[in-house]
N, C-alpha and C positions, 0 to 999 in steps of 0.2 A: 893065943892071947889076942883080945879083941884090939882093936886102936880105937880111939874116939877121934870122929869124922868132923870137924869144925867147918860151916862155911863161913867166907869172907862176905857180907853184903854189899861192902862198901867198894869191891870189885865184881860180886858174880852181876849176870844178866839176872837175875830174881828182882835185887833191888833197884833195876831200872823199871823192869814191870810195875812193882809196887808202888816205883815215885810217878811212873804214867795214872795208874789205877786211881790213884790218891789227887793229880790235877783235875783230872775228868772228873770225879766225885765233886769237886769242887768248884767247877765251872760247871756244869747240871746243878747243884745249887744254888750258884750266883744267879744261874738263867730262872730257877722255880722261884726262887725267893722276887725276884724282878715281876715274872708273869705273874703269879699271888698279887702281889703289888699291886697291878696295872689287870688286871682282869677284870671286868664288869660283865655278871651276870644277864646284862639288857640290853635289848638292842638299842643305841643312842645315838644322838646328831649334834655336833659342834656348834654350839649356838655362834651364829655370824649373823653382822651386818648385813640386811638385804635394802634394797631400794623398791618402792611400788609406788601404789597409782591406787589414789580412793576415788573410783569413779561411777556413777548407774549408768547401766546400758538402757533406751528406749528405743520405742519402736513408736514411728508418727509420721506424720507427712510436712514438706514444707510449703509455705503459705508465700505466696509474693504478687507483688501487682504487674502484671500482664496484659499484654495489648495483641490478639493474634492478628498477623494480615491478612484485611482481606485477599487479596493476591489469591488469583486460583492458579494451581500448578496444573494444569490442564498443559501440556507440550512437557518439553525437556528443559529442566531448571538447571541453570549453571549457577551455584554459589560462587561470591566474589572468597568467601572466607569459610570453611564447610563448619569452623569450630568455632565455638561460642566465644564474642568477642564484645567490646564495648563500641559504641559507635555514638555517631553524632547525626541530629536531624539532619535527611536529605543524602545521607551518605548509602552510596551505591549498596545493594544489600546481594542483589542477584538478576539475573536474564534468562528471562523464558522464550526458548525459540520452539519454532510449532514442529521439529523432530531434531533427530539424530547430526544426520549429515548437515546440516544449518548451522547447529552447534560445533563441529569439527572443521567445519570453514572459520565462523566467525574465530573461533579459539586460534588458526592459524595466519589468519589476517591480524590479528593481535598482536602475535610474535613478529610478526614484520614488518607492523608499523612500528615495532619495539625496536627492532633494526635500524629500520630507517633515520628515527628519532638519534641514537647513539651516533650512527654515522654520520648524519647533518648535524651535530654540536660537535663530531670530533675534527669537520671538515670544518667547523666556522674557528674554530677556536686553535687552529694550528699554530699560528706564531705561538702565543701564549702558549702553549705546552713545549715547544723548543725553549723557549726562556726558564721552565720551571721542571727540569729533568732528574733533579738529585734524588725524588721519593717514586717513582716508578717502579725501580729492579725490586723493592724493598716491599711497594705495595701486592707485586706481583705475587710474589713470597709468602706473603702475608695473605693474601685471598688463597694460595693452594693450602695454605697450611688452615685455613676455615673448611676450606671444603672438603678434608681430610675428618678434621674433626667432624663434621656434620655427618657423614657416612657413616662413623664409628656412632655415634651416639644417637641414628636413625632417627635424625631431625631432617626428613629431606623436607623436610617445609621451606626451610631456608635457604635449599640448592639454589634455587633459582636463582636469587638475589645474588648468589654469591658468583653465580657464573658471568651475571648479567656486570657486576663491579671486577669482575676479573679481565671481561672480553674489555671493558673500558680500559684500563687499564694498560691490555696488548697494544690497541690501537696508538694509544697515544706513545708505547715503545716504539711503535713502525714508525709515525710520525719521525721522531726522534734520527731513528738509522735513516727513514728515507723522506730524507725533507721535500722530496717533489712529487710524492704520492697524493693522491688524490681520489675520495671517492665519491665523485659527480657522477659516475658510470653507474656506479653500483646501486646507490639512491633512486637512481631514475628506474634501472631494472625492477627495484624491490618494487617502486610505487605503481608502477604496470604490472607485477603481479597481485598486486593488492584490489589495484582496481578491478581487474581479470576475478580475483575471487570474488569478491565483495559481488560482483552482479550473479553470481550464482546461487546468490543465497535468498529465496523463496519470501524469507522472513527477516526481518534483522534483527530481531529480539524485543523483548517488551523488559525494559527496564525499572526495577524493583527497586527504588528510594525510601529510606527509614523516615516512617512520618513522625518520628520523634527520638528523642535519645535515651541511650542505656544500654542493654544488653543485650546484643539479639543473638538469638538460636534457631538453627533448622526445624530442632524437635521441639513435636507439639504430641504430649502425651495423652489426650484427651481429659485433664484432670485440670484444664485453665478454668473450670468453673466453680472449682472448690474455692473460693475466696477466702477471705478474713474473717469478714461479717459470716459468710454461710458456715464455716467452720466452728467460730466461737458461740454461734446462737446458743448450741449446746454443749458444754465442756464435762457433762457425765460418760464413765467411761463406757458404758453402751452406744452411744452416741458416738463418739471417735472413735470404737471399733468398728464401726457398722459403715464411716470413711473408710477405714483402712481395707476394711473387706469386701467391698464392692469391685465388682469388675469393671475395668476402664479398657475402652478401645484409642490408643493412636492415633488422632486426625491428620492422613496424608495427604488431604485434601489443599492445605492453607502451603503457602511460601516459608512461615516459620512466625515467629511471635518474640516482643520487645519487652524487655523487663524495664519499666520502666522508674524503678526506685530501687535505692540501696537498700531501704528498710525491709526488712523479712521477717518473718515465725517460723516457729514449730512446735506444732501441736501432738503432743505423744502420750503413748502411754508408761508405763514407771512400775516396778516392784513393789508393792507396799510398805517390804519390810524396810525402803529406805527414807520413809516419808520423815522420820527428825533430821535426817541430812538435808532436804532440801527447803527453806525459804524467800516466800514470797520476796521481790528487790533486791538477791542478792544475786553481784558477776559473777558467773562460771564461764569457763571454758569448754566449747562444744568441738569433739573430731568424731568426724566419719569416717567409713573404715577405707571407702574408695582412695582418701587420702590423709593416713594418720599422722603425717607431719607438717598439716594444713592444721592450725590452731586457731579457732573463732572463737571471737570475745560476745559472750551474748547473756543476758540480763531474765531473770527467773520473774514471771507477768503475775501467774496467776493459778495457782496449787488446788485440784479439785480433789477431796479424798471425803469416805464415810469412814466411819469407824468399824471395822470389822473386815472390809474389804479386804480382795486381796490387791486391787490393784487400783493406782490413784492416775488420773490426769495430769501434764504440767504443761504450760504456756510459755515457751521459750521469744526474746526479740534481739533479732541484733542487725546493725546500719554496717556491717561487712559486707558486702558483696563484690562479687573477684567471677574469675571466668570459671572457676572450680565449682561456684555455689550455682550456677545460670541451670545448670540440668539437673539440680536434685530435687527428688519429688519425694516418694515413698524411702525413708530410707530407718536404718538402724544406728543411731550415732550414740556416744558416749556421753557424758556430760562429766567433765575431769571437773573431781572438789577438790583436790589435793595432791600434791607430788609430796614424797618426802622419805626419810629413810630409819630405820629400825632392826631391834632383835628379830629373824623369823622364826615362829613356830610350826613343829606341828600338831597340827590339830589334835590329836591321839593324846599329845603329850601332856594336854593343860587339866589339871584336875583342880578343884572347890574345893578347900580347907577353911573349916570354923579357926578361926585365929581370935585371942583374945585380946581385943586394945582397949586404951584407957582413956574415957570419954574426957571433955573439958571439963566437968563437974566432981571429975575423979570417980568414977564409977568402970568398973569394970564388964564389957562386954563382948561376946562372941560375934565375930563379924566375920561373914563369907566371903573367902579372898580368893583367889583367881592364881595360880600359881603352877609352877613344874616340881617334878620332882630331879633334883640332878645327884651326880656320882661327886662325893666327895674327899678323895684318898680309901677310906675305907667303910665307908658309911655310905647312907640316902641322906641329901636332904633338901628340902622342902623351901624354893624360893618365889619370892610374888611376882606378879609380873604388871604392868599397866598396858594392858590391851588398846592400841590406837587404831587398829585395822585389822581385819576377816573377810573370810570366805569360806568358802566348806573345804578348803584344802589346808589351809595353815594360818595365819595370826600375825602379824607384827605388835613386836610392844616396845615401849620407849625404854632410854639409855639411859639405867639409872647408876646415880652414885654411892649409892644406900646398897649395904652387903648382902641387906635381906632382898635384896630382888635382883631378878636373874642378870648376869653379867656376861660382857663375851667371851666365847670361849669355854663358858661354862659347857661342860658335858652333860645332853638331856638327856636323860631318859623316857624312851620314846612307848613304853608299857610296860608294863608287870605286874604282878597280884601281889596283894598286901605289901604295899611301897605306904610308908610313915617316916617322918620325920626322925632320924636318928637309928635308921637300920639299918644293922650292918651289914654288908655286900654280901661277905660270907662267912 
């Protein structure tokens, strides 16, 4: 006689399996229904906010009025200041001694008549520093802690100064501890060595005084005779490239040359395809690359362009001059139109859609609009864009509040074939 075998589900191991078997079915569908969802067939980019810079790069030379010294550097030149500096008529510029060793005397008779000088004001002026003792320890402190910084930040230009206000400083501590110190000895030794040097030296130097004021520079790049006038005679761009392309030799022959005016040019040349951005009389802002956080304010002269050209002239002027502008000559600088910030695009992404609008007079027409295609939940679709900046890599366009153009955050779509307005992803 058979039995009839009944299982229990609701205790065997089967209907555990079953209820595992039956989650996972369930959670694998939550997950496919999800990725469905959220899957786009294209590769896309997150429309975000970027920041740029609407600027043309040229290429030109700068113009400025110059006075080279006569001064022949025939011997060894000692610059009082080697980097370009502002100066006033009559102020020391440099010394020419007729060699080497002339120059390494005189430079060390300097130092000890520097000596001397410190010593005999700290020897006249002894009371008075006894009387006024509370800012010494503090000053001391204060000069190590400059000349700290100065080594880090490879300004030894400044070493000196700072040693030279520090020794001051000691001396007038020693005063202090030792009020009956005295250096009459010491003065009198330095000024017998001084004298001792000083007749050793063959030459004593020929003395280089700025015969006028402004700017002066060591370098003389042999390009002082490109002036204004010889520049502008001809503002055709054959003309200013045939400046730019000539070969120029270096005059090391002079002491150095004086700029004698803030007012400057720059005559360059320019892309054509940027020639509606620029206007005759309007400010722009000019950076060079030597230093791109140096911003000069300079004024658009005078615009040479033919029609068909690939490339235009422009005439830049500006009364900036600073010790940054004293050495440029031939250079590459930018001319900033605009800072500002926008959607970016990329370039790949922006396709021309006929869009139909509706004229003032109520007429209906087809108008080429400028637009992306984006991923919509489950669709393509098709939004405008207002273009305010390009390049050959990408696009910015402005923020708009209007649904039909691109928004941020919106997902681009960066290519695909047959992309229309209202198709569906998949």
């Amino acid at each position: 006689m058979k039995k009839n075998i009944k299982f229990d589900f609701k205790n065997s191991n089967m209907s555990r399996v079953v209820a595992i078997l039956i989650s996972i079915f369930a959670i694998a569908y939550f997950v496919y229904q999800i990725y469905m969802f959220t899957y786009v067939p294209y590769d896309t980019e997150v429309a975000l906010v970027h920041k740029y810079t609407d600027q043309i790069d040229i290429n030109g030379i700068v113009l400025k009025e110059e006075q080279v010294l006569d001064n022949s550097t025939s011997g060894i030149v000692k610059y009082t200041n080697m980097e370009s500096s502002k100066i006033v008529s009559g102020t020391e510029i440099a010394t020419i001694y007729s060699d080497l060793n002339d120059l390494k005397t005189a430079e060390l008779v300097k130092q000890k008549q520097k000596q001397v000088d410190l010593l005999t004001s700290t020897e006249q002026k002894k009371q008075e520093i006894k009387n006024n003792t509370q800012n010494i320890t503090s000053n001391i402190k204060q000069q190590q802690v400059s000349f700290v910084q100065a080594l880090q930040e490879d300004n030894f230009k400044s070493l000196n100064n700072i040693e030279y206000s520090m020794l001051e400083q000691m001396l007038k501590q020693e005063v202090v501890i030792n009020g009956d110190i005295s250096y009459t000895q010491q003065i009198d030794n330095l000024n017998s060595e001084i004298q001792q040097l000083s007749s050793t030296i063959s030459n004593q130097g020929v003395i280089v005084n700025a015969p006028v004021s402004g700017y002066f520079t060591p370098k003389i790049d042999g390009l002082e005779g490109i002036t204004y006038d010889v520049a502008t005679k001809d503002l055709s761009v054959d003309a200013v490239n045939n400046i730019l392309n000539q070969k120029y030799t270096p005059d090391t022959s002079k002491v150095g040359k004086v700029i004698t005016s803030t007012n400057w040019n720059f005559l360059g040349i320019f892309d054509a395809k940027y020639i509606e951005k620029l206007k005759e009389g309007n400010d722009v802002d000019l950076v060079f690359p030597q230093n791109p956080s140096h911003i000069i304010n300079a004024k658009i002269e005078k615009i040479t362009y033919k029609e068909g050209d690939e490339q235009g002239t422009v005439l830049l002027s500006s009364s900036n001059m600073s010790d940054a502008i004293v050495d440029l000559r031939l250079e590459s600088p930018s001319i900033i139109l605009n800072e500002s910030s926008g959607i970016k695009i990329s370039k790949s992404a922006i396709r021309i859609m006929e869009i139909e609008e509706e004229t003032e007079d109520g007429k209906t027409v087809k108008v080429s609009t400028p637009g992306v295609y984006v991923s919509m939940g489950q669709i393509v679709k098709f939004k405008k864009i207002d273009i305010d900046f390009e390049n050959d890599e990408y696009a910015i366009c402005s923020v708009q509040s209007d649904k039909d153009y691109l928004q941020i955050y919106d997902e681009i779509i960066l290519e695909g074939d047959d992309l229309y307005d209202g198709k569906p992803i998949r």
